[in-house]
C-alpha positions in Angstrom: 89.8 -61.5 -145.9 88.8 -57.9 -147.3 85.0 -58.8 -145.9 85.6 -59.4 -142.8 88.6 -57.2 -142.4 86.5 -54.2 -143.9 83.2 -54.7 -142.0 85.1 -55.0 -138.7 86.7 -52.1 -139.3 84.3 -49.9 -140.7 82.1 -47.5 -138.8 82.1 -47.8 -134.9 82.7 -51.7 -135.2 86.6 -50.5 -133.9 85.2 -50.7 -130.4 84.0 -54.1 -130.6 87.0 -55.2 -131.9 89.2 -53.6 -129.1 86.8 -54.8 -125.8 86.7 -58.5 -128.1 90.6 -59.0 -127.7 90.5 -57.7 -124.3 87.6 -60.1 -123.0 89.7 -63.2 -125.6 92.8 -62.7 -122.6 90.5 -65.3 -121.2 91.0 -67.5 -124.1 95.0 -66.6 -124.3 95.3 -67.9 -120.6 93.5 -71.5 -121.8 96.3 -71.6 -124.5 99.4 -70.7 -123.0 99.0 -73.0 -120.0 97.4 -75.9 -122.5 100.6 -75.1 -124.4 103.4 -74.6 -121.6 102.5 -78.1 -120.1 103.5 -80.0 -123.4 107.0 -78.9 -122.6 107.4 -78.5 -119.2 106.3 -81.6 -118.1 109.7 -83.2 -120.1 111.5 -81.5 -117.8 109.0 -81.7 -114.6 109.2 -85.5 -114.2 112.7 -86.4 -113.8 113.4 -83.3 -111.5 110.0 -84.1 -109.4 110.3 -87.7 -110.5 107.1 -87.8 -111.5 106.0 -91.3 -113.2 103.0 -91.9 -115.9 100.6 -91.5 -113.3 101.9 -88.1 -111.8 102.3 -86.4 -115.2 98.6 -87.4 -116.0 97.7 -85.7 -113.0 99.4 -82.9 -113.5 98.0 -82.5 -116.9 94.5 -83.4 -115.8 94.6 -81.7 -112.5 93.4 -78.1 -114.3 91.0 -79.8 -116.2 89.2 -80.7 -113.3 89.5 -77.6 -111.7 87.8 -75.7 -115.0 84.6 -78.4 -114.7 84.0 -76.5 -111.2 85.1 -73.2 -112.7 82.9 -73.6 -115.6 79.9 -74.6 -113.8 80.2 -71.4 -111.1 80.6 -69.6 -113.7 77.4 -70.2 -115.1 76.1 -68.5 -111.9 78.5 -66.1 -111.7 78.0 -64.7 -114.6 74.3 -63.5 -113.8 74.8 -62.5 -110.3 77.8 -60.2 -110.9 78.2 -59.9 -114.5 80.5 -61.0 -117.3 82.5 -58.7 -117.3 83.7 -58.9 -112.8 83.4 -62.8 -113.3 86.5 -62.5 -116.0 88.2 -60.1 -113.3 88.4 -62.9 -110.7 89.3 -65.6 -113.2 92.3 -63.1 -114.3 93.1 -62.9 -110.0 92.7 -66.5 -109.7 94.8 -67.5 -112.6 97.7 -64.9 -111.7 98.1 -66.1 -108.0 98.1 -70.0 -109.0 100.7 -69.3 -111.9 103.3 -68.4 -109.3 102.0 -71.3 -107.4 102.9 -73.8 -109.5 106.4 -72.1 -110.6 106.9 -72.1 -106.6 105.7 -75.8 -106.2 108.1 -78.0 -104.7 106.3 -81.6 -104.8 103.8 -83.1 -107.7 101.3 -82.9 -105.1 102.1 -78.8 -104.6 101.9 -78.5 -108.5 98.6 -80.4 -109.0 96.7 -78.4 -106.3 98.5 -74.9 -108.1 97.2 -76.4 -111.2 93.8 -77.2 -109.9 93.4 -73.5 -109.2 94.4 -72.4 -112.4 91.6 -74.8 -113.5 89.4 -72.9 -111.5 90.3 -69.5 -113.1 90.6 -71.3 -117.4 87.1 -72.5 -116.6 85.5 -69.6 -115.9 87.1 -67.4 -118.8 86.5 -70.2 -121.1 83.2 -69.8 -120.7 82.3 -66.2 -120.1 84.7 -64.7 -123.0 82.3 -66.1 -125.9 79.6 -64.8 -124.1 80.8 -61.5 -123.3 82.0 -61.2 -126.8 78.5 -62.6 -128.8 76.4 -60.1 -126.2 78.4 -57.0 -127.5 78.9 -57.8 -131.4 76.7 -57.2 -134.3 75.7 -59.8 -136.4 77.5 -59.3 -139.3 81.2 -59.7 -137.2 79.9 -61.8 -134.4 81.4 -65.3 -135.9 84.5 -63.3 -136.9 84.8 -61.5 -133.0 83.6 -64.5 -131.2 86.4 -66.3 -133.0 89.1 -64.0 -131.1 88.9 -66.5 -128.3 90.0 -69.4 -130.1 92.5 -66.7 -132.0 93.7 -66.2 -128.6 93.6 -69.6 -127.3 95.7 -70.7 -130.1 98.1 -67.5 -129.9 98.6 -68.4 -126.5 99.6 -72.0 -127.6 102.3 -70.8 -129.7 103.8 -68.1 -127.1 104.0 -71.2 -124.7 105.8 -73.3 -127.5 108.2 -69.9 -128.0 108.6 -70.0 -123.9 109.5 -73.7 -123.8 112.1 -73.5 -126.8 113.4 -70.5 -125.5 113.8 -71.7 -122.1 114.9 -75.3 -122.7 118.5 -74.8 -121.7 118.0 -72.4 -119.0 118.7 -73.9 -115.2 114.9 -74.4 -113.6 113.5 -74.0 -116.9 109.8 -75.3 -116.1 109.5 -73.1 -113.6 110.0 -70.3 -115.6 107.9 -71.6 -118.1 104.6 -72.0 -115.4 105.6 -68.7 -113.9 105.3 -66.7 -117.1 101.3 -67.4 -117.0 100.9 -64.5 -114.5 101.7 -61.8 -117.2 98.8 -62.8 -119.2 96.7 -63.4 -115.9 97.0 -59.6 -114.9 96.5 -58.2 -118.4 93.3 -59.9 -118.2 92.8 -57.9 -114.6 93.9 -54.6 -116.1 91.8 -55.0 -119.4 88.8 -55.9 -117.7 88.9 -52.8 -115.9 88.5 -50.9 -119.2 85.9 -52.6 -120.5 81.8 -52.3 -120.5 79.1 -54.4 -118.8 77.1 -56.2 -121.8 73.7 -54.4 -122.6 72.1 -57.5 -122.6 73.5 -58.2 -118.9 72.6 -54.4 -118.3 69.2 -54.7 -120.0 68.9 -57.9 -117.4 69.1 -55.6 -114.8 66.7 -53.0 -116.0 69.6 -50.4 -116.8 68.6 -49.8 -120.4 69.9 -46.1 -120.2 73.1 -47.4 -119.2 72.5 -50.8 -122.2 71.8 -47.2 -124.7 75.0 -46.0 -123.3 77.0 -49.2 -124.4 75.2 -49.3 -127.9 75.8 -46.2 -129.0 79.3 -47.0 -129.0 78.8 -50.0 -131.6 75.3 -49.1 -133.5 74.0 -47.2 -136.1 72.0 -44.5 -134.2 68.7 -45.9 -136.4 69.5 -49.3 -135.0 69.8 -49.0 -131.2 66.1 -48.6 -130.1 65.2 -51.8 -132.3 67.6 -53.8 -130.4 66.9 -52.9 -127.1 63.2 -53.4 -127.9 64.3 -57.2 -129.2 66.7 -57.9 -126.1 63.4 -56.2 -123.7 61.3 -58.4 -125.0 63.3 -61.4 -124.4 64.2 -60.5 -120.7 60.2 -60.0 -120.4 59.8 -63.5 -121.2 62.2 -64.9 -118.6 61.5 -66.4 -115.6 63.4 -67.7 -112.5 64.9 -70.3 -114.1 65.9 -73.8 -113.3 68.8 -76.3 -113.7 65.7 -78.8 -115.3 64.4 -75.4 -117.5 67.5 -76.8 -119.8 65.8 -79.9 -120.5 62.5 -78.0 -121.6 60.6 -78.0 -124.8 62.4 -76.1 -127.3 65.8 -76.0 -125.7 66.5 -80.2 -125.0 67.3 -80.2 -129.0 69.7 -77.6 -128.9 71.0 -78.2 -125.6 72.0 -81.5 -127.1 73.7 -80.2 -130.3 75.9 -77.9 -127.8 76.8 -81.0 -125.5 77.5 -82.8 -129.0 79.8 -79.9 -130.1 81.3 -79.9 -126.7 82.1 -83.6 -126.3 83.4 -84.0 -129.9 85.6 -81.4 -129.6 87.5 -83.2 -127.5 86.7 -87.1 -128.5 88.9 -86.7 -131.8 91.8 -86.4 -129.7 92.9 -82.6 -130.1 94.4 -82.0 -126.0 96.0 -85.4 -126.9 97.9 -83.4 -129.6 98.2 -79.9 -128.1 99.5 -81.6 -124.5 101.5 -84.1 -125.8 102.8 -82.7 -128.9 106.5 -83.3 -128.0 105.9 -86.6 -126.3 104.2 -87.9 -129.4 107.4 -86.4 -131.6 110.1 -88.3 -129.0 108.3 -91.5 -130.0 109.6 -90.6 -133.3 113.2 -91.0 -131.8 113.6 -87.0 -131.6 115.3 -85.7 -128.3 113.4 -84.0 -125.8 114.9 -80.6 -127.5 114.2 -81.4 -130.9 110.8 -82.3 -130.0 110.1 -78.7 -128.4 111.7 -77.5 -131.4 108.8 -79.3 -134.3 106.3 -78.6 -131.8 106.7 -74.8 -132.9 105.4 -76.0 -136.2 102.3 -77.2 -135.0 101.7 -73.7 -132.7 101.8 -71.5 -135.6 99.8 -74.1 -138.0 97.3 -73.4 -135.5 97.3 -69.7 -135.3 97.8 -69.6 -139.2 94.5 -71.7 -139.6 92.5 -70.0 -136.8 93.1 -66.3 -138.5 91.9 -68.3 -141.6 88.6 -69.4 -139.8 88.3 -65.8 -137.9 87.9 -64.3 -142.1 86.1 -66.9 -143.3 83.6 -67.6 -140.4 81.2 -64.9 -141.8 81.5 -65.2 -144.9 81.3 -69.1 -145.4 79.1 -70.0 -142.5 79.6 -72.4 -139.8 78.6 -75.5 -140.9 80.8 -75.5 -144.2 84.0 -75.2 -141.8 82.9 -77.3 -139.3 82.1 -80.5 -141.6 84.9 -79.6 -144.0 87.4 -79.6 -140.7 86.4 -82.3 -139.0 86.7 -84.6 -141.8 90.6 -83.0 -142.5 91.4 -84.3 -138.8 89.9 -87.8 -139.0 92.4 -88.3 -142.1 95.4 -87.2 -140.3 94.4 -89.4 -137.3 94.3 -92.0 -139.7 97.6 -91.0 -141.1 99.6 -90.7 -138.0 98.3 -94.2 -136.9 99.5 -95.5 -140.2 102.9 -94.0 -139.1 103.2 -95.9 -135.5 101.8 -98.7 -137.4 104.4 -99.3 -140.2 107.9 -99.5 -139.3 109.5 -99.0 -142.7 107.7 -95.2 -142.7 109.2 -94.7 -139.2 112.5 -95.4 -140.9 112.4 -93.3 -143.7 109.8 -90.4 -143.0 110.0 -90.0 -139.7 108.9 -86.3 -140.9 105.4 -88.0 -141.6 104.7 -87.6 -138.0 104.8 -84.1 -138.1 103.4 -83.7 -141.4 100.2 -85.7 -139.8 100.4 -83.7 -136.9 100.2 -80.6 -138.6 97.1 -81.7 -140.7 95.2 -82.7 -137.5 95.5 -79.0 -135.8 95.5 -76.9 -139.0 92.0 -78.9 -139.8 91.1 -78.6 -135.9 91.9 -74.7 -136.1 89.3 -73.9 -139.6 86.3 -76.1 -137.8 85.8 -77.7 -134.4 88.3 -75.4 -132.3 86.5 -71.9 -133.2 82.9 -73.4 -134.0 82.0 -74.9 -130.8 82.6 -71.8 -128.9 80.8 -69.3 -131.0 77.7 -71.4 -131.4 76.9 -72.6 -128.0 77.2 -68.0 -127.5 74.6 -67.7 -130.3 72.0 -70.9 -130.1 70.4 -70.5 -126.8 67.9 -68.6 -125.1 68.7 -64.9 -123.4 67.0 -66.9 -120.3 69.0 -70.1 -120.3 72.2 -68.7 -122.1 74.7 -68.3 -118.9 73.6 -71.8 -117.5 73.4 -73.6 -121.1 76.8 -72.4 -121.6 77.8 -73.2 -118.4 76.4 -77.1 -118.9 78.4 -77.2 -122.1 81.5 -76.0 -121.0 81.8 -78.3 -117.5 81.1 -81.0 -120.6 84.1 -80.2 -122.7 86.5 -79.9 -119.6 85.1 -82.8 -118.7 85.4 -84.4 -121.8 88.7 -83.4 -121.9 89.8 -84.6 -118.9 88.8 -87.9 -119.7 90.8 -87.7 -123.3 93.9 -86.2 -121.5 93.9 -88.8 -118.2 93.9 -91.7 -120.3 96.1 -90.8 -123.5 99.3 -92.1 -122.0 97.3 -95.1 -120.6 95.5 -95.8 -123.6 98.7 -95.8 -125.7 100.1 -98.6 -123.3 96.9 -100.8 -123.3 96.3 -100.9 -126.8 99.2 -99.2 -128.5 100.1 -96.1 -130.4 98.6 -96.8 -133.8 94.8 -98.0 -132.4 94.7 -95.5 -130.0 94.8 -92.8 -133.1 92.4 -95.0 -134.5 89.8 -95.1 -132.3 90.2 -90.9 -132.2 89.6 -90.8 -136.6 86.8 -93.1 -135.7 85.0 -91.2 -133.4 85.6 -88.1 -135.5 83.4 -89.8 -138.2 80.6 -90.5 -135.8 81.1 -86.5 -135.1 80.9 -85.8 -138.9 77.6 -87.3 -139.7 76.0 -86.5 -136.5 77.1 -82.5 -137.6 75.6 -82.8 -141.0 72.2 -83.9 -140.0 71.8 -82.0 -136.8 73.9 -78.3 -136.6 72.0 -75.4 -137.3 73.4 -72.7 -139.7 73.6 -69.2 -137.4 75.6 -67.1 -139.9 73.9 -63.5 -140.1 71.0 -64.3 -137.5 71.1 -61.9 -134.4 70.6 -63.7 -131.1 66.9 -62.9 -130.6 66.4 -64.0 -133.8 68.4 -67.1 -133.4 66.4 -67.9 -130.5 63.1 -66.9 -132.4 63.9 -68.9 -135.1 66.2 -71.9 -134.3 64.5 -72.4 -131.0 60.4 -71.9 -132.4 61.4 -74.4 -135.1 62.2 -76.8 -132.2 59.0 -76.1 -130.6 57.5 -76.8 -133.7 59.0 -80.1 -134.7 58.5 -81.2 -130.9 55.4 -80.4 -130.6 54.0 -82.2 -134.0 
């Protein structure tokens, strides 16, 4: 904790901090809508009378949405910054949270929540980025990590909202409605914030990149990295949607898309969406449900703080592998749970002790790692649109998880279905340790000197 704690806030690193948790609104909105759902949806179908079908649309509904904002993004984010492309999302996001609060039909709230798809999307993607383009080396796992902070803090305020307002007349409503606060925060606090000097040094502003640095650099380091981020913006050329699939970025493209996908293949949304569906199968009432689903909102902002301080310190791989394997064994346990009635009759805590498990391991390795390295292993050139790719994948990804959770659990039951999740968590284990990169203590260009001329190397051979 001191490491992290006393780098960050030593020197002029107290900037960096302050425009990191104003770009990680982005992340907060992800959370507290990912989170509000869980519980508001108990509540949403009998008064809309929405069956199986509806509530998976409803859920998936913004997933889809952020595929299309993710992949606009992408262009977005080089045509009129990071930094404006958050402002819209926060706009977006504000005017379809009082849309779906206002909706009176499923088919009203799905189209509210496809917007605010639109909107999660985008700030999904461009926070990391914004965040990694600004940070030194020697923080950047720790700043980039405020998005997933915030994604999980967001989470838990949504969990507080629904246990809060579970006996209040119209209580969903409030619940979606409250996700304009955060929507305008984001507008205000981008306001207040720099452009990038990468984005800057794009644009052939490097007086105005100095500018931005000065705030955040040793003076004796400021003219070296401008030179490095000049000399990679030299390099570029008008680049391509098949440019991804080049020589020297096809490798790394594909350990982002494997990052992405897996993040959501061992089932996490599953948990996160329908954290107090899965407790009522337990035998819990709807309120009691909302109430044990606090637990597992603040095990995951417990265990994200833990992976903010350790993310520099350990590396990313450690966390990563050690993680993932820690979710695959509470899959495992919570299918032995729906699997053996005499535990369902005397631990029906073992549920949310699983439960638990699953998102504090999530929270120390897949949740933050996936975001900061698909911000740190890719070309200056390609970085926008190879984030873009890998974000429209994990939405994507997600969607599919989240759509056919409730289905899955009535084709092949409760215990299999957490099954096949621990299984393809193992498949993500191995395929980590023999292909993810370390990129702790690497600046960018030299993570895309070194990670990406290795590929060349190897490819070429």
């Amino acid at each position: 904790m001191p490491g992290f704690l006393s780098t960050a806030l030593s020197g002029r690193n107290p900037f960096v901090l302050r425009i990191s948790l104003i770009a990680a609104i982005g992340g907060f909105l992800f959370g507290y809508d990912t989170g509000v759902i869980s519980g508001a949806l108990l509540y949403i179908a009998p008064q809309l009378r929405a069956g199986t079908l509806a509530q998976s649309w409803i859920v998936a509904s913004l997933l889809l949405g952020a595929v299309v904002g993710a992949i606009a993004a992408g262009y977005l984010a080089d045509r009129i910054s990071r930094k404006w492309t958050k402002f819209v999302a926060g706009l977006v996001y504000t005017v379809a949270a009082l849309g779906s609060a206002f909706a009176q039909s499923t088919g009203e709230l799905i189209i509210a929540r496809s917007m605010l798809g639109l909107a999660v999307g985008t700030a999904s993607f461009v926070a990391p980025m914004y965040i990694a383009e600004h940070t030194p080396p020697r923080i950047r796992g720790g700043t980039v990590s405020f998005n997933q902070l915030m994604i999980t803090s967001g989470i838990l305020l949504a969990y507080v909202v629904d246990f809060a307002l579970k006996g209040v007349p119209g209580n969903w409503r409030w619940m979606l409605g409250l996700g304009a606060v955060p929507g305008v925060a984001l507008v205000i606090g981008m306001l207040l914030v720099p452009h990038t000097p990468r984005w800057l040094m794009q644009r052939d502003r490097r007086a105005d990149a100095r500018r931005v640095l000065e705030r955040s650099r040793p003076d004796e380091e400021i003219d070296q990295e401008l030179d490095e981020i000049q000399s990679v913006v030299r390099r570029q050329r008008r680049v391509r949607l098949g440019d991804l699939f080049g020589r020297g970025t096809r490798t790394l493209l594909g350990i982002g898309l494997a990052l992405a996908v897996f993040q959501q293949l061992v089932g996490v949304n599953t948990v996160i969406y329908f954290s107090p569906t899965i407790l009522t199968y337990t035998g819990l009432h709807a309120n009691s449900a909302i109430t044990e689903a606090l637990f597992v909102g603040l095990t995951n902002v417990v265990f994200t703080v833990l992976a903010v301080l350790l993310l520099d310190r350990v590396g990313r791989r450690a966390l990563l592998l050690a993680g993932t394997a820690g979710l695959c064994g509470a899959l495992v346990l919570l299918g032995l749970f729906f699997e053996l009635p005499a535990l369902q009759q005397h631990a029906p805590w073992l549920a949310l002790v699983a439960l638990v498990l699953f998102i504090a391991s999530f929270a120390v390795g897949l949740g933050p790692v996936f975001w900061l390295m698909i911000s740190e292993i890719f070309p200056l050139s390609l970085r926008s649109k190879a984030m873009a790719f890998c974000t429209a994948a994990n939405w994507v990804a997600n969607f599919v998880v989240s759509y056919f959770f409730l289905q899955l659990i009535g084709a092949v039951g409760r215990p299999v279905t957490f099954w096949i999740y621990a299984g393809l968590g193992v498949v993500a284990v191995a395929f980590f340790a023999v292909r993810v990169p370390e990129t702790k203590d690497r600046s960018l260009e030299q993570i895309e000197r070194d990670i990406g001329g290795d590929q060349l190397r190897r490819e070429a051979a």
